[in-house]
Residue frames as a rotation matrix with the C-alpha (Angstrom) as fourth column:
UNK 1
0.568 0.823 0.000 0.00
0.823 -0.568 0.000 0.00
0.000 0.000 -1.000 0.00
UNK 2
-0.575 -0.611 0.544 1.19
0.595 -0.769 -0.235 3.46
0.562 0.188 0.805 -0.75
UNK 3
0.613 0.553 -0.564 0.18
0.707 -0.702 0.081 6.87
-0.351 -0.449 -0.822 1.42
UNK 4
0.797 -0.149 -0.585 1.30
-0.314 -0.930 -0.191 9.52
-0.515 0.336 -0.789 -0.98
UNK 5
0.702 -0.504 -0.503 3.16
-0.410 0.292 -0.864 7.70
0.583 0.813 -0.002 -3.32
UNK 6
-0.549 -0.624 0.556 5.45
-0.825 0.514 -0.237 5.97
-0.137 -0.589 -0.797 -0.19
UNK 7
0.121 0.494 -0.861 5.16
-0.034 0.869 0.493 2.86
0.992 -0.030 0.122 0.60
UNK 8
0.290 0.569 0.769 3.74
-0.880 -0.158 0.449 2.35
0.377 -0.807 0.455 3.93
UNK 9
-0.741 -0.450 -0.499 4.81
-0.235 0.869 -0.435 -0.63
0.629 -0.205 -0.750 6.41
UNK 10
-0.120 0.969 0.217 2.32
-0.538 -0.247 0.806 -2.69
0.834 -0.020 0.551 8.77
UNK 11
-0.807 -0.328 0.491 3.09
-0.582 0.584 -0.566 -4.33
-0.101 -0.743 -0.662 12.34
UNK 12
-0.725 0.283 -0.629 1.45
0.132 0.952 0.276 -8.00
0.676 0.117 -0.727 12.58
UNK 13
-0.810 0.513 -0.285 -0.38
0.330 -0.003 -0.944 -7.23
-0.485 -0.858 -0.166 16.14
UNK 14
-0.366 0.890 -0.272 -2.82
0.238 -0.193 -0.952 -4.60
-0.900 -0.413 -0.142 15.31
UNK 15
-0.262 0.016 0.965 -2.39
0.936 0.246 0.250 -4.45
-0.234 0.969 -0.080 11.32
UNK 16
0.403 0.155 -0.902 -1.83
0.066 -0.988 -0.140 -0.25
-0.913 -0.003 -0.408 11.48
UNK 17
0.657 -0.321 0.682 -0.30
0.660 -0.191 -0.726 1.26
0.363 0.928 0.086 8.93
UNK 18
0.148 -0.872 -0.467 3.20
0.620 -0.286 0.731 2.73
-0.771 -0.397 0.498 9.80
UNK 19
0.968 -0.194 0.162 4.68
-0.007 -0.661 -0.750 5.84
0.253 0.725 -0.641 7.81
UNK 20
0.936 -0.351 -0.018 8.00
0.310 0.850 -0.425 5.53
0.164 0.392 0.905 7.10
UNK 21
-0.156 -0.636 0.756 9.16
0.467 -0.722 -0.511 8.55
0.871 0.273 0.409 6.70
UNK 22
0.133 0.603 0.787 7.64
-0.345 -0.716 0.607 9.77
0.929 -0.352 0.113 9.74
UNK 23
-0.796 -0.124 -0.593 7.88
0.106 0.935 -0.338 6.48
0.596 -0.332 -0.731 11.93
UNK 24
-0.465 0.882 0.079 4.18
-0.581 -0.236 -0.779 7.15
-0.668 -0.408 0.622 13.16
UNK 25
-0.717 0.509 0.476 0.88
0.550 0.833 -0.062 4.74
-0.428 0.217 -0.877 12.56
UNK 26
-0.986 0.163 0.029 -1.55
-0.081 -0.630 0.773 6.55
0.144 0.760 0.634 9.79
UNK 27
-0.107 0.957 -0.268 -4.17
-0.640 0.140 0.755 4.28
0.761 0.252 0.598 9.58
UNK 28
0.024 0.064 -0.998 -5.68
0.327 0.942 0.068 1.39
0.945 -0.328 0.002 11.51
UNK 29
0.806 0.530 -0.264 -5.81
0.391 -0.141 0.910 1.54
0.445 -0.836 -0.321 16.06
UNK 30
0.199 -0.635 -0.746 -2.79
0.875 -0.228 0.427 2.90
-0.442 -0.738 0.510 16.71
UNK 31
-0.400 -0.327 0.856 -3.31
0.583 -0.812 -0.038 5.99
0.707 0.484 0.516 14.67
UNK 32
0.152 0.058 0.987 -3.06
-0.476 -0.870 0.124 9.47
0.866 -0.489 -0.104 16.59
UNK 33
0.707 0.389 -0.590 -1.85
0.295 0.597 0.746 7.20
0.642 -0.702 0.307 19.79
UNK 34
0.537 -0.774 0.336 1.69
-0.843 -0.480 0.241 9.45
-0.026 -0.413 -0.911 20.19
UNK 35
0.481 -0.631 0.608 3.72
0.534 0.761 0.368 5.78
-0.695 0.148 0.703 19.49
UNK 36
0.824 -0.363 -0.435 6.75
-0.559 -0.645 -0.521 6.50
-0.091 0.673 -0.734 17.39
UNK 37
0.848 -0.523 0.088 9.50
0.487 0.834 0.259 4.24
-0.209 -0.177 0.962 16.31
UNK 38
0.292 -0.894 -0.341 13.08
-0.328 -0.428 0.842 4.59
-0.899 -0.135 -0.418 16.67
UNK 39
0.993 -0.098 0.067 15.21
0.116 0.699 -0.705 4.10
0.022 0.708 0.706 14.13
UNK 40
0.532 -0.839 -0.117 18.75
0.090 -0.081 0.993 3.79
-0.842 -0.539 0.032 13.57
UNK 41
0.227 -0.268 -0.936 21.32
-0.555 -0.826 0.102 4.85
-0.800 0.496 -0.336 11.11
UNK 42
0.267 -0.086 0.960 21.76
0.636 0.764 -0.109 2.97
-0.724 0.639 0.259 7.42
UNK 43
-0.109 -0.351 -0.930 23.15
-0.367 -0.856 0.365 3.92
-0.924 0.381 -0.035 4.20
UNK 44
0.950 0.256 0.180 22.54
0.046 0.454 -0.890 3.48
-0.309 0.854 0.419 0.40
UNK 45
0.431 -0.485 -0.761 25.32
-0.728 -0.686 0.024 3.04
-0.534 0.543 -0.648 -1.48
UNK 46
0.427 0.204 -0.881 26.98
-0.675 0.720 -0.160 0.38
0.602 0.663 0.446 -3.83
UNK 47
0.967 -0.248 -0.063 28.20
0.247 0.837 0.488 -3.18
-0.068 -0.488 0.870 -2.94
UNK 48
0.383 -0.914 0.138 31.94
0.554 0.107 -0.826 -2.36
0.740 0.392 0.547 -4.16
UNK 49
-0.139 -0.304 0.943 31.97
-0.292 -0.897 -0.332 0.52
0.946 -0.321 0.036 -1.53
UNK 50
0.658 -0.008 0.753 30.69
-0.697 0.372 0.613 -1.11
-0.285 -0.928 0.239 1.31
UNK 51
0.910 -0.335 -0.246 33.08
0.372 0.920 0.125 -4.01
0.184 -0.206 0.961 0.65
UNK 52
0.198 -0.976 0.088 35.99
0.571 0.042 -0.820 -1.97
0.797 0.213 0.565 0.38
UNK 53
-0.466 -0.684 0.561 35.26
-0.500 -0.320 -0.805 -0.52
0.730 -0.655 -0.193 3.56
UNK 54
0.300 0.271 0.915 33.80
-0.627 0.779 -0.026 -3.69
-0.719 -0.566 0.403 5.43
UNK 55
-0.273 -0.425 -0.863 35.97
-0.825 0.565 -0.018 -6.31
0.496 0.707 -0.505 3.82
UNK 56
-0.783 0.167 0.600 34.34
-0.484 0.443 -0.755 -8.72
-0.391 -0.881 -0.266 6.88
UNK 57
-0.485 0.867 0.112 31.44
-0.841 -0.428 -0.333 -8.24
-0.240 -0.256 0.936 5.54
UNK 58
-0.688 0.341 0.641 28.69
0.269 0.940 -0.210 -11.11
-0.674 0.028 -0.738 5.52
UNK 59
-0.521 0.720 -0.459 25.74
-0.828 -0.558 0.064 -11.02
-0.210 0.414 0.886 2.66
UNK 60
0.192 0.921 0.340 22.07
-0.268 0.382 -0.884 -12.44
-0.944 0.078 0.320 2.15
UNK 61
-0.360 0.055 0.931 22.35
0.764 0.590 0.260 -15.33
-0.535 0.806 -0.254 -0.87
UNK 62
-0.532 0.612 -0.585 20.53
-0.837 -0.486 0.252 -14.61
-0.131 0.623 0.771 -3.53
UNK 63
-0.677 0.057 -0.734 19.77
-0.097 0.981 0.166 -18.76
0.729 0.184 -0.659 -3.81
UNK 64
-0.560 0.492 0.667 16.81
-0.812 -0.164 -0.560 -18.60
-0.166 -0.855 0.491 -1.53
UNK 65
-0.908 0.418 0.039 15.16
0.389 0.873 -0.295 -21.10
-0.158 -0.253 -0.955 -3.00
UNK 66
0.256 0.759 -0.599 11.59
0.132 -0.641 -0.756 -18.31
-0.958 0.114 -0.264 -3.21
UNK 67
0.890 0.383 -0.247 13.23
-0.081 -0.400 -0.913 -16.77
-0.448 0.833 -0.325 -6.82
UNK 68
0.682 -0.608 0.407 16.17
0.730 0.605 -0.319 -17.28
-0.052 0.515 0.856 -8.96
UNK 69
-0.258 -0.679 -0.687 19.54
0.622 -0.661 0.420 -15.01
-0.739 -0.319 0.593 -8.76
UNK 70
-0.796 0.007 0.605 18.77
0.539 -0.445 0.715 -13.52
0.274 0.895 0.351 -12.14
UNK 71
0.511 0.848 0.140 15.23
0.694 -0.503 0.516 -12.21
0.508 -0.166 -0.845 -10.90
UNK 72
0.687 -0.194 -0.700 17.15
0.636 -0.306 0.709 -10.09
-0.352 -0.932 -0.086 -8.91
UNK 73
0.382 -0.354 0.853 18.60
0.880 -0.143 -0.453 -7.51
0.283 0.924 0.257 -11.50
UNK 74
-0.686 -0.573 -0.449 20.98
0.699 -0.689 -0.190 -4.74
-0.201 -0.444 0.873 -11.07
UNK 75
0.108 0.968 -0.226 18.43
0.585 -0.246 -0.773 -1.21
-0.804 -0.049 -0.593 -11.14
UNK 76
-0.213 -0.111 -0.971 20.15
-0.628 -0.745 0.223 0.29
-0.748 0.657 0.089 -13.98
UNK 77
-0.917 -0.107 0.383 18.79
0.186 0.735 0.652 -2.85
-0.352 0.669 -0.655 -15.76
UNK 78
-0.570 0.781 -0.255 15.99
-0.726 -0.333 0.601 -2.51
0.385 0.528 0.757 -17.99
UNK 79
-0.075 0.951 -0.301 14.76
-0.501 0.225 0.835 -5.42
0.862 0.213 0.460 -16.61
UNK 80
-0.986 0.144 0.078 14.87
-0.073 0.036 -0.997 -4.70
-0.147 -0.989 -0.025 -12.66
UNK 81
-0.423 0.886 -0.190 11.34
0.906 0.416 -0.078 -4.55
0.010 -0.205 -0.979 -11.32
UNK 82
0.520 0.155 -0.840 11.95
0.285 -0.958 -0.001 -0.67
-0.805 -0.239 -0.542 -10.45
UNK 83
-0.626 -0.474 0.619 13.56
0.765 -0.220 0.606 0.28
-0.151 0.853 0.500 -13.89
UNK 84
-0.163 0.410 0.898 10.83
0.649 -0.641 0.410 1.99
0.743 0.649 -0.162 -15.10
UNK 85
0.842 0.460 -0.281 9.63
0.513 -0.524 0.680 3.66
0.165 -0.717 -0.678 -11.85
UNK 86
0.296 -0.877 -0.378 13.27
0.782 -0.004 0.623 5.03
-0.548 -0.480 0.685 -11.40
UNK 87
-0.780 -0.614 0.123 13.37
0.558 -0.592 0.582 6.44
-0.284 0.523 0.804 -14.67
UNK 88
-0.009 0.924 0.382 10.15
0.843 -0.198 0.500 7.82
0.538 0.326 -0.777 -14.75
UNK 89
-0.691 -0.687 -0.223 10.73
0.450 -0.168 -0.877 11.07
0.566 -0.706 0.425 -13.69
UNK 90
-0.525 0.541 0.657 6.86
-0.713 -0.702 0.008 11.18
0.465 -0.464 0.754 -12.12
UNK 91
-0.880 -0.183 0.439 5.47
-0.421 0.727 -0.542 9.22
-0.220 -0.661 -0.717 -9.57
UNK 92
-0.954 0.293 0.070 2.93
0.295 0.865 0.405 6.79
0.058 0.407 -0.912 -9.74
UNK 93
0.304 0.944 0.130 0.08
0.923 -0.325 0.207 8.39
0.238 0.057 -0.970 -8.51
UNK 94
0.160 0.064 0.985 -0.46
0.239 -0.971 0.024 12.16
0.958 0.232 -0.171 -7.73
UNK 95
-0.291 -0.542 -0.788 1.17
0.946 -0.041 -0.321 13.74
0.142 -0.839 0.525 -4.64
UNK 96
0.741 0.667 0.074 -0.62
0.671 -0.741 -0.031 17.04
0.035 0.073 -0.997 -3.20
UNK 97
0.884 -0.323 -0.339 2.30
-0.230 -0.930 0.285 18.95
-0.408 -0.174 -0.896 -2.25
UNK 98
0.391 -0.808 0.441 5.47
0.884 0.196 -0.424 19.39
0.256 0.555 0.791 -4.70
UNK 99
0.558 -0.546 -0.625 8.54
0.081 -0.714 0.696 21.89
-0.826 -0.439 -0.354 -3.98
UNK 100
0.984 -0.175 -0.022 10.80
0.033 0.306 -0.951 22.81
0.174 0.936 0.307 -7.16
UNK 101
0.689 -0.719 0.093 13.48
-0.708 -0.641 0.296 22.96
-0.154 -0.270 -0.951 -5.62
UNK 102
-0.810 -0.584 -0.051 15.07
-0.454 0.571 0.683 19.57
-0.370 0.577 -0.728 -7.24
UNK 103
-0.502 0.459 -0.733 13.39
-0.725 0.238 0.646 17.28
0.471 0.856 0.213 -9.27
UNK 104
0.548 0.674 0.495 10.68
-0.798 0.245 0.550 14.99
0.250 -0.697 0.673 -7.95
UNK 105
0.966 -0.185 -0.179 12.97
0.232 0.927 0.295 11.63
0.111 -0.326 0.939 -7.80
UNK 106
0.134 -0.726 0.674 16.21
-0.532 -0.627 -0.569 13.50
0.836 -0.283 -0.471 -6.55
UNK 107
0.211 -0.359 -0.909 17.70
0.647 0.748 -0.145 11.51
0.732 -0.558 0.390 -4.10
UNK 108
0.195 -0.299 0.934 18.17
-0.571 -0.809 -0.140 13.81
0.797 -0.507 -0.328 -0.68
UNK 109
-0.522 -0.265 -0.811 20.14
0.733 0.347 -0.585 12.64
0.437 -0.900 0.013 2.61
UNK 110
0.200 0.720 0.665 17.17
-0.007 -0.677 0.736 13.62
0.980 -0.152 -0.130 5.01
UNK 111
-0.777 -0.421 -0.468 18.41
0.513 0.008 -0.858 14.87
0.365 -0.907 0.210 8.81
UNK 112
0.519 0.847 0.113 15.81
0.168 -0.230 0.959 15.58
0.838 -0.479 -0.262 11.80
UNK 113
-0.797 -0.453 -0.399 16.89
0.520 -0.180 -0.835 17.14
0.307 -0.873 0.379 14.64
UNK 114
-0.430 0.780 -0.455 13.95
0.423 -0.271 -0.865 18.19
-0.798 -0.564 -0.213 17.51
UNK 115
0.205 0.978 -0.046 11.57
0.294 -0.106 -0.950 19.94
-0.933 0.181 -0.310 15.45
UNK 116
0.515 0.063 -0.855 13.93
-0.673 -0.588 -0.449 21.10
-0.530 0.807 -0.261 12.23
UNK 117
0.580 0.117 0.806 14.49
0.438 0.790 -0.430 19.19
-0.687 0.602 0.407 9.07
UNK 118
0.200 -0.568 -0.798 17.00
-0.619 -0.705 0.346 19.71
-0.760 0.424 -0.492 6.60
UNK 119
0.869 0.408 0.279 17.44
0.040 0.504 -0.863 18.03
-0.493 0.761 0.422 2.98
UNK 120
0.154 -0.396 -0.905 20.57
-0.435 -0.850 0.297 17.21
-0.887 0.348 -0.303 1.13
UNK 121
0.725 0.117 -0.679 20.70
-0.645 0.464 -0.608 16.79
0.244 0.878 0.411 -2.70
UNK 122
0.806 -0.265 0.528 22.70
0.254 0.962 0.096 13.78
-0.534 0.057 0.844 -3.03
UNK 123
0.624 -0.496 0.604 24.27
0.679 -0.039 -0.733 14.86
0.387 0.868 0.312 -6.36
UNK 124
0.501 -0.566 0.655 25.63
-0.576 -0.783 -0.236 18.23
0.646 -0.258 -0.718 -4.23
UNK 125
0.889 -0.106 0.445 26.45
-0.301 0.598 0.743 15.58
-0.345 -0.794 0.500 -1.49
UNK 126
0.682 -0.594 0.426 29.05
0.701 0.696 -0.151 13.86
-0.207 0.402 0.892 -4.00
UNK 127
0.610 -0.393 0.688 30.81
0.113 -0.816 -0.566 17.73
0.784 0.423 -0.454 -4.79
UNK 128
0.635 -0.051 0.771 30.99
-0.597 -0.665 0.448 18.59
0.490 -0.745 -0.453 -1.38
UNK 129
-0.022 -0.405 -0.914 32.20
0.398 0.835 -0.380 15.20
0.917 -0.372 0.142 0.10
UNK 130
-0.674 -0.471 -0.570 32.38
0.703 -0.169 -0.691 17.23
0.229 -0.866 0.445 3.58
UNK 131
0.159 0.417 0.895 29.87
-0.086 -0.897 0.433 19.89
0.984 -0.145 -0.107 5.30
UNK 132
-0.735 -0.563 -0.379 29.83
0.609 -0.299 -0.735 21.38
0.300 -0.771 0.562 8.39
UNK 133
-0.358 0.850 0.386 26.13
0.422 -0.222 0.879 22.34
0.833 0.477 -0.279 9.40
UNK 134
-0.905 0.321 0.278 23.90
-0.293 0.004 -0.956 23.43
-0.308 -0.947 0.090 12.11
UNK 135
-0.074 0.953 -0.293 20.08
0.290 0.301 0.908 21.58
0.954 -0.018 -0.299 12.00
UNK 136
0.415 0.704 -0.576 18.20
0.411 0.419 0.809 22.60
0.811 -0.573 -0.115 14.59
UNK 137
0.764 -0.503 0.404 20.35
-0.631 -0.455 0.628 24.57
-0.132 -0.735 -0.665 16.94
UNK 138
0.543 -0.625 0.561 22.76
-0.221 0.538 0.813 21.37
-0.810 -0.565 0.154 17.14
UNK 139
0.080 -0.761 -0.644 26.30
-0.920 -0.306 0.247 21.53
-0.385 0.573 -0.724 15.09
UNK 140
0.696 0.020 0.718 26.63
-0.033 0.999 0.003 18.44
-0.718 -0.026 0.696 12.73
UNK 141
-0.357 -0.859 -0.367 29.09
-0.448 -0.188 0.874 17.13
-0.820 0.477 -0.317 10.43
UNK 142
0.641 0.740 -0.207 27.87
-0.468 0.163 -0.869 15.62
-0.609 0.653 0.450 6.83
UNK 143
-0.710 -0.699 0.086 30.59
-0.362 0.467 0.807 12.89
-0.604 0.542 -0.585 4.88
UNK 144
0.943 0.331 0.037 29.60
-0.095 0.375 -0.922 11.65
-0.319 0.866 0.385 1.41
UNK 145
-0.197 -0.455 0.868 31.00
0.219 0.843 0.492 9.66
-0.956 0.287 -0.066 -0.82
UNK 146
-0.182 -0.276 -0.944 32.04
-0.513 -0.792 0.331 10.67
-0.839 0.544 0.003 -4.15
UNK 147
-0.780 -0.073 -0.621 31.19
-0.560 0.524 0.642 7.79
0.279 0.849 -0.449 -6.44
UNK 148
-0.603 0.776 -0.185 27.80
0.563 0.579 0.590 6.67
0.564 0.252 -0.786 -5.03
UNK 149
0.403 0.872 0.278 24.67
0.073 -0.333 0.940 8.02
0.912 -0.358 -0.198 -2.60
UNK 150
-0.132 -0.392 -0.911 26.68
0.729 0.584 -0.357 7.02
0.672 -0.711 0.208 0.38
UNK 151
0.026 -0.125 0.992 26.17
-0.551 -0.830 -0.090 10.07
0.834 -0.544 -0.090 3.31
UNK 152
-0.265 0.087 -0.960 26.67
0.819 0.547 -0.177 9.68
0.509 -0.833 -0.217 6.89
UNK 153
0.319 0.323 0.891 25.75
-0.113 -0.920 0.375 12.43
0.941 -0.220 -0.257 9.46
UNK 154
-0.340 -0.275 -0.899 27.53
0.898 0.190 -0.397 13.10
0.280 -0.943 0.182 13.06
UNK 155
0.993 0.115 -0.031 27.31
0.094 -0.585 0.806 15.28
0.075 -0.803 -0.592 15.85
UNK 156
0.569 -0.822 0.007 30.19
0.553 0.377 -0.743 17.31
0.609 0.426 0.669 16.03
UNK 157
0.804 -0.010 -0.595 30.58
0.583 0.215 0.784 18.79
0.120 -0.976 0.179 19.25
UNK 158
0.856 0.290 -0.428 31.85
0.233 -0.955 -0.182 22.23
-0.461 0.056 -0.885 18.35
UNK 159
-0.197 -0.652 0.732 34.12
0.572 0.531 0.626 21.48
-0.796 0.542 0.269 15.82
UNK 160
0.449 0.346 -0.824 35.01
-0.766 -0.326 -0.554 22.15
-0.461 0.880 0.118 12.65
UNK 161
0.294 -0.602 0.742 36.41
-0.192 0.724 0.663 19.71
-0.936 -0.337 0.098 10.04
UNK 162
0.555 -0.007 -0.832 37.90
-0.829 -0.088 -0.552 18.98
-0.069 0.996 -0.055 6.63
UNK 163
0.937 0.114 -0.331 38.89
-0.300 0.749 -0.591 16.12
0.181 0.652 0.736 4.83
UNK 164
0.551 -0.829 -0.096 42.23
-0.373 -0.348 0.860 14.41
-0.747 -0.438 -0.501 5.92
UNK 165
-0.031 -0.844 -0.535 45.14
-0.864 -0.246 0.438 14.62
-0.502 0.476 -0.722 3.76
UNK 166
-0.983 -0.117 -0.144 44.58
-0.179 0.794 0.581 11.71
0.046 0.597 -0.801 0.80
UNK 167
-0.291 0.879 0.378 41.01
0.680 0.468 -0.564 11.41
-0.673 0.093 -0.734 1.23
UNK 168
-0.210 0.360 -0.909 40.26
-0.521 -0.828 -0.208 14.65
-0.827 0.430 0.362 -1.57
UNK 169
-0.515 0.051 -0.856 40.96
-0.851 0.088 0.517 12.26
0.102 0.995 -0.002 -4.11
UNK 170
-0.705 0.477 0.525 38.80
-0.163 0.612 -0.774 9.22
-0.690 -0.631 -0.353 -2.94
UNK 171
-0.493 0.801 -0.339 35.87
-0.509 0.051 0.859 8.36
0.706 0.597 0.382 -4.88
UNK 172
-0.476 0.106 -0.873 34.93
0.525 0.831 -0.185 6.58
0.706 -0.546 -0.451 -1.48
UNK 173
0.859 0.349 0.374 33.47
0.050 -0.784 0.619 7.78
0.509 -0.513 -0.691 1.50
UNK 174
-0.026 -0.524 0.852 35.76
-0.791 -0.510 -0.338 9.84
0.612 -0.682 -0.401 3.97
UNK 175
0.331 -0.008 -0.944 37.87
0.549 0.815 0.186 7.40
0.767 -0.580 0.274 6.75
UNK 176
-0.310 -0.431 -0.847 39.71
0.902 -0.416 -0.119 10.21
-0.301 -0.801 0.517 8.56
UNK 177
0.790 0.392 0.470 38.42
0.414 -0.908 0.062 13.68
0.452 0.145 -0.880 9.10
UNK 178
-0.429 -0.736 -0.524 40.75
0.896 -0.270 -0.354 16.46
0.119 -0.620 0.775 10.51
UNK 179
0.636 0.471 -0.611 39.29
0.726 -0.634 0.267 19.43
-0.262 -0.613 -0.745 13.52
UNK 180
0.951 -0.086 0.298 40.20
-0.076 -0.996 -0.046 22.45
0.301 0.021 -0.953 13.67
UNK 181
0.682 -0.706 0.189 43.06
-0.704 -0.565 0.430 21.61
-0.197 -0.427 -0.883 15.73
UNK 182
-0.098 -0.719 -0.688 44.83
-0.973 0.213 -0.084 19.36
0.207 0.661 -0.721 13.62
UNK 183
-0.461 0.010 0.887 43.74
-0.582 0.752 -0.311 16.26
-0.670 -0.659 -0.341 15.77
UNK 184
-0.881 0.357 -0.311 42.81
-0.174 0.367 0.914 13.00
0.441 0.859 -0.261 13.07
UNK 185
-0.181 0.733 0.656 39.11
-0.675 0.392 -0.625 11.50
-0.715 -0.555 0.424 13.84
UNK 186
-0.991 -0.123 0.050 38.45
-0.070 0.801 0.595 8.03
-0.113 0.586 -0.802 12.28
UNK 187
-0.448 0.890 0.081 35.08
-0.873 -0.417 -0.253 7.49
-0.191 -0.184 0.964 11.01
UNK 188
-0.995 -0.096 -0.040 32.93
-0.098 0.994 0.044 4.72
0.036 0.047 -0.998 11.71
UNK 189
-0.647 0.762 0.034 29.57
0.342 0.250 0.906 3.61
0.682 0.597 -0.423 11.22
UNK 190
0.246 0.622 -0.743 28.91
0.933 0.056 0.356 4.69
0.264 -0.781 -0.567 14.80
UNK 191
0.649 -0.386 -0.655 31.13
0.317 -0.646 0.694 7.10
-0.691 -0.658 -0.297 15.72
UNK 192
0.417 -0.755 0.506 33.90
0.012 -0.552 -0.834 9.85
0.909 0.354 -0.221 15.05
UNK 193
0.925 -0.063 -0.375 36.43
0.318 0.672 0.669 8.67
0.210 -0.738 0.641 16.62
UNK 194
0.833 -0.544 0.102 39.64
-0.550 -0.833 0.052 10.73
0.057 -0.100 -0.993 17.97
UNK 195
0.592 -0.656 -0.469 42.93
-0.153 0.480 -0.864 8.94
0.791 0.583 0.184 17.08
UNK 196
-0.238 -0.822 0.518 44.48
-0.237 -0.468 -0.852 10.35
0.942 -0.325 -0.084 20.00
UNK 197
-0.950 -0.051 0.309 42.09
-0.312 0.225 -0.923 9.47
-0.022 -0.973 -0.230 22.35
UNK 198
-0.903 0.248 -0.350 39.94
0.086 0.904 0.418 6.58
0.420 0.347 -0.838 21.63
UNK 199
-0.301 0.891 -0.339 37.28
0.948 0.318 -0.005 7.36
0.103 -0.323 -0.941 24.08
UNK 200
-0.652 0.293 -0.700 36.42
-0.390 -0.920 -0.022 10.77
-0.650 0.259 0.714 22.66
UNK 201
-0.994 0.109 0.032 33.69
0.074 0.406 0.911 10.22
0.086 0.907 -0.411 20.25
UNK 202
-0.610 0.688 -0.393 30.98
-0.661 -0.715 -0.225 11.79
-0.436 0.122 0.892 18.40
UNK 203
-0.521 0.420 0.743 27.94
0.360 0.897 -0.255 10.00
-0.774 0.135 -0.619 17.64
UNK 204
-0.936 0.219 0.274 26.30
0.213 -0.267 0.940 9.15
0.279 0.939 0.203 13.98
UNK 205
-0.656 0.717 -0.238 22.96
-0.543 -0.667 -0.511 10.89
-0.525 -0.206 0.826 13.44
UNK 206
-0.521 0.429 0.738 20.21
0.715 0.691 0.102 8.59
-0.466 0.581 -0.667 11.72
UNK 207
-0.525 0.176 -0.833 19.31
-0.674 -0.684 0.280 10.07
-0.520 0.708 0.478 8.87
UNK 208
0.265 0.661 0.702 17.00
0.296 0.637 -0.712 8.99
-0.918 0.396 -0.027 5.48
UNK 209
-0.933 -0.344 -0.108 17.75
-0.068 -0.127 0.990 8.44
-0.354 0.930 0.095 2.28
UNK 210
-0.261 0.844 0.468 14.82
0.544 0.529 -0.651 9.17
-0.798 0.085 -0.597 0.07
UNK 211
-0.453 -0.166 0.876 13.71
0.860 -0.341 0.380 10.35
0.236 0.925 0.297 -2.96
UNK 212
-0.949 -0.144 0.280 12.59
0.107 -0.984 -0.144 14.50
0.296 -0.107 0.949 -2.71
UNK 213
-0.239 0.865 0.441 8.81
-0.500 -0.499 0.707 14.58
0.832 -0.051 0.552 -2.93
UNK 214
0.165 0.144 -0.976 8.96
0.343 0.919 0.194 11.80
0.925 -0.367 0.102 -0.36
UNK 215
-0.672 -0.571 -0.471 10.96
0.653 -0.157 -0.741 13.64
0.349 -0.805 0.479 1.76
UNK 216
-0.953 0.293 0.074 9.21
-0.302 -0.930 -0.210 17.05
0.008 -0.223 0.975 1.46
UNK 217
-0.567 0.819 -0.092 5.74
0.204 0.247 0.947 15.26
0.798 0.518 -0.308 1.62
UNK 218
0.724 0.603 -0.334 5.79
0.417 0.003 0.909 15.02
0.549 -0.798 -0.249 5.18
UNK 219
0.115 -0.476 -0.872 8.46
0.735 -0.550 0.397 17.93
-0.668 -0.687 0.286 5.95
UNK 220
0.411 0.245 0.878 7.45
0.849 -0.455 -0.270 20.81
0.333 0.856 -0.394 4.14
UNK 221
0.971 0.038 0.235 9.03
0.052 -0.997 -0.051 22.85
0.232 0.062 -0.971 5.91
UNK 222
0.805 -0.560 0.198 12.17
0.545 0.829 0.129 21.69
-0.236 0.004 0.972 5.26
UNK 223
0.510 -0.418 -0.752 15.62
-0.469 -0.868 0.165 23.34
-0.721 0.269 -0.638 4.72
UNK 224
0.890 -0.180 0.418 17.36
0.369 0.824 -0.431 22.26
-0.266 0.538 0.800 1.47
UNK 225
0.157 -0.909 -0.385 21.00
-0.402 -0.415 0.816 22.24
-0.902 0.027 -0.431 0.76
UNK 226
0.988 0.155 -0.022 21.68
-0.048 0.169 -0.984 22.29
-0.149 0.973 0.175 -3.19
UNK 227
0.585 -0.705 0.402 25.43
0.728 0.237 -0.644 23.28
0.358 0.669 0.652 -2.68
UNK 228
-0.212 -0.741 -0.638 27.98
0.930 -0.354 0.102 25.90
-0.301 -0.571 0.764 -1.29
């Protein structure tokens, strides 16, 4: 089921309807009940990138045994399931509210902090590789990745920071940031993490990856960041 062109999610107990973007119940007995789910922090970006920085990593067959590996096409294939929806650059059905500020399927790395929202393009994401924000009153730090969607988001605990030395050229995300005062910080999936002292460390921000009208459907009053 879709609620504004999302797709909607549904818990087994009372068979609500869950917004995604929101983590709040829409439809069904637990709507308007003040329940909200946590979530926690994830990232799009390609297999080659996450392997080269989680060479550990474990992954989900494809041999399930339910559909054959092939059914399972890359999405620039023509003959993914989402091909066409991807390249289509309007959504299935009709969304009431639309912002021009990027195109409707624009990919944006979406950050909440208490009560303010902030959008960034993806594509500016990959320029920048590095920001240095405030959302919300509270100072964060933005890394992307130059050669896919990848973003992370920290708390940065009155800092400033820029890219250390060998990471400009990257096409990866960012492993070491350098502060203001020259000190490295490793970055990990949780944490910025001070080189020098190991139990310093700034925590990642969960954040959404989603496509614009999605985002701005149910944060219209969003701030968007297009670029420097």
């Amino acid at each position: 089921m879709l609620y504004r062109s999302n797709k909607v999610m549904y818990d087994r107990l009372t068979n609500s309807l869950w917004n995604q973007l929101t983590s709040e119940p829409v439809i069904g007995p637990l709507w308007d009940s003040g329940i909200k789910l946590e979530f926690f922090p994830v990232m799009l970006t390609t297999w080659e990138e996450w392997l080269a920085l989680h060479p550990d990593t474990t992954v989900l067959a494809q041999s399930t045994g339910v559909y054959n590996a092939d059914f399972y096409a890359p999405e620039d294939d023509p003959e993914a399931i989402y091909f066409g929806y991807f390249t289509d650059p309007e959504t299935m059905f009709p969304v009431p509210d639309r912002h021009d500020g990027l195109e409707t399927k624009d990919i944006v790395l979406g950050v909440q902090l208490s009560d303010s929202y902030k959008a960034y393009a993806s594509d500016a994401l990959r320029v920048a590789r590095i920001i240095n924000d405030v959302v919300g009153g509270e100072e964060i730090l933005v890394l992307a990745s130059a050669g896919s969607e990848g973003a992370r988001s920290f708390y940065r605990g009155g800092r400033t920071f820029k890219l250390a030395p060998g990471e400009a050229n990257s096409l990866l995300l960012p492993v070491q940031v350098v502060d203001g005062d020259g000190d490295v910080w490793r970055v990990t999936e949780e944490y910025l993490v001070n080189e020098a002292d190991g139990t310093e460390k700034l925590a990642r921000i969960p954040t959404h990856m989603s496509f614009w009208f999605g985002w701005y459907q149910f944060h219209p009053d969003t701030e968007l960041y297009t670029g420097p």
